[in-house]
C-alpha positions in Angstrom: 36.1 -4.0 37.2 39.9 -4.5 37.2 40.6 -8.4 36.5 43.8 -9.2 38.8 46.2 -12.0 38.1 47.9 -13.7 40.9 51.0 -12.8 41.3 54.2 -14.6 40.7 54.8 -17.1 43.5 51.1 -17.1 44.7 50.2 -20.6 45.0 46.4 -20.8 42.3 43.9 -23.3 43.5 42.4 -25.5 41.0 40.8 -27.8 42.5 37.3 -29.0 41.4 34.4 -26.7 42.4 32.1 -29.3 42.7 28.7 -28.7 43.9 29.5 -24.7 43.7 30.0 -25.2 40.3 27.0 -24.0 39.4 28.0 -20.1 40.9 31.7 -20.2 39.2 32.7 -18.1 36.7 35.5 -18.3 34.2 38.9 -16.3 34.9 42.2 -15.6 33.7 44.6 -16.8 36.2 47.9 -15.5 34.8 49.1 -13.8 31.5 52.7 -12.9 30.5 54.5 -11.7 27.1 54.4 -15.1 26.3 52.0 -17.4 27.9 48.0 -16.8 29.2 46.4 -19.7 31.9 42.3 -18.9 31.7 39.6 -21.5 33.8 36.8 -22.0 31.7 33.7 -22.9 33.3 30.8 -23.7 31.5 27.6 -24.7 32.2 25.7 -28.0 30.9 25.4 -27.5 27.2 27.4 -24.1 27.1 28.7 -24.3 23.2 32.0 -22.2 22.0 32.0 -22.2 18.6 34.6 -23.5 16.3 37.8 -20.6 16.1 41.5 -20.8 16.1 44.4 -19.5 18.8 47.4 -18.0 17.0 49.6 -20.4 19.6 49.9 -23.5 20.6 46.8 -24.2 23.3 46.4 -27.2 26.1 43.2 -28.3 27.2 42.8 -29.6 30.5 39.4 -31.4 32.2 39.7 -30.6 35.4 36.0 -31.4 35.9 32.7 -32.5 34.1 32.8 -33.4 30.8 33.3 -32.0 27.4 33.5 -32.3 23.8 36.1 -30.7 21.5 35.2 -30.8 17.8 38.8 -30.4 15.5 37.6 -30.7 12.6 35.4 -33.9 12.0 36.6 -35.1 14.7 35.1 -35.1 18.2 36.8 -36.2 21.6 35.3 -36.4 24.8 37.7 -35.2 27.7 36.6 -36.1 31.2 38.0 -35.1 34.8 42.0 -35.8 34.2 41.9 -35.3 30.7 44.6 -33.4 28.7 45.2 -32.5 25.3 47.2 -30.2 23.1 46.6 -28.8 19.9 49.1 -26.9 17.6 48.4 -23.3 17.0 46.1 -21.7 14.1 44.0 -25.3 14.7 40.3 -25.0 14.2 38.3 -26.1 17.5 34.8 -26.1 19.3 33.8 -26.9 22.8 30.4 -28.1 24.0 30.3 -28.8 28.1 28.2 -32.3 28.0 27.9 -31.5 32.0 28.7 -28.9 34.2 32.5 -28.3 33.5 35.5 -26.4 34.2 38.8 -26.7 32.1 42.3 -25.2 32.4 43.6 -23.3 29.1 46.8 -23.0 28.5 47.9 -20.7 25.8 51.4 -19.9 24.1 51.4 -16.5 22.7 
């Protein structure tokens, strides 16, 4: 199957799935030279294991809840939550609930 990005100027809705949570998957929404924006969505006690980004990366909780491990430390981000971590920095993700979370990557 083909993945399709939107297209410059198409509006992206990112709104909360909410109850269809459950039947979302996660997608790319854009990638240029430069930048890649991916919607996780993870299920209840989904676990990505600790790796590194070669760029600079924003997390984004757009809903659910869910823990990122950087090193020894661990920081819950809920519905609203962002955070940005420098590039080459070690990090985890474990979805405490049903979950999805905007990525933004610098490449």
């Amino acid at each position: 199957m083909v993945l399709t990005h939107a297209q410059s100027g198409e509006v992206i809705d990112i709104r909360p799935y909410g109850d269809a949570i459950d039947k979302a998957q996660s997608i790319a929404l854009f990638k240029f030279a430069q930048l890649e924006v991916i919607r996780l969505v993870f299920p209840a006690g989904h676990h990505m294991p600790s790796h590194k980004v070669s760029g600079a990366i924003t997390l984004q909780c757009l809903e659910g809840e869910v823990e990122v491990k950087v090193g020894d430390h661990v920081t819950v981000l809920r519905a609203g939550h962002l955070m940005h971590l420098k590039p080459q920095v070690e990090h985890g993700l474990r979805a405490l609930k049903a979950s999805s979370i905007l990525v933004t990557i610098v490449l």
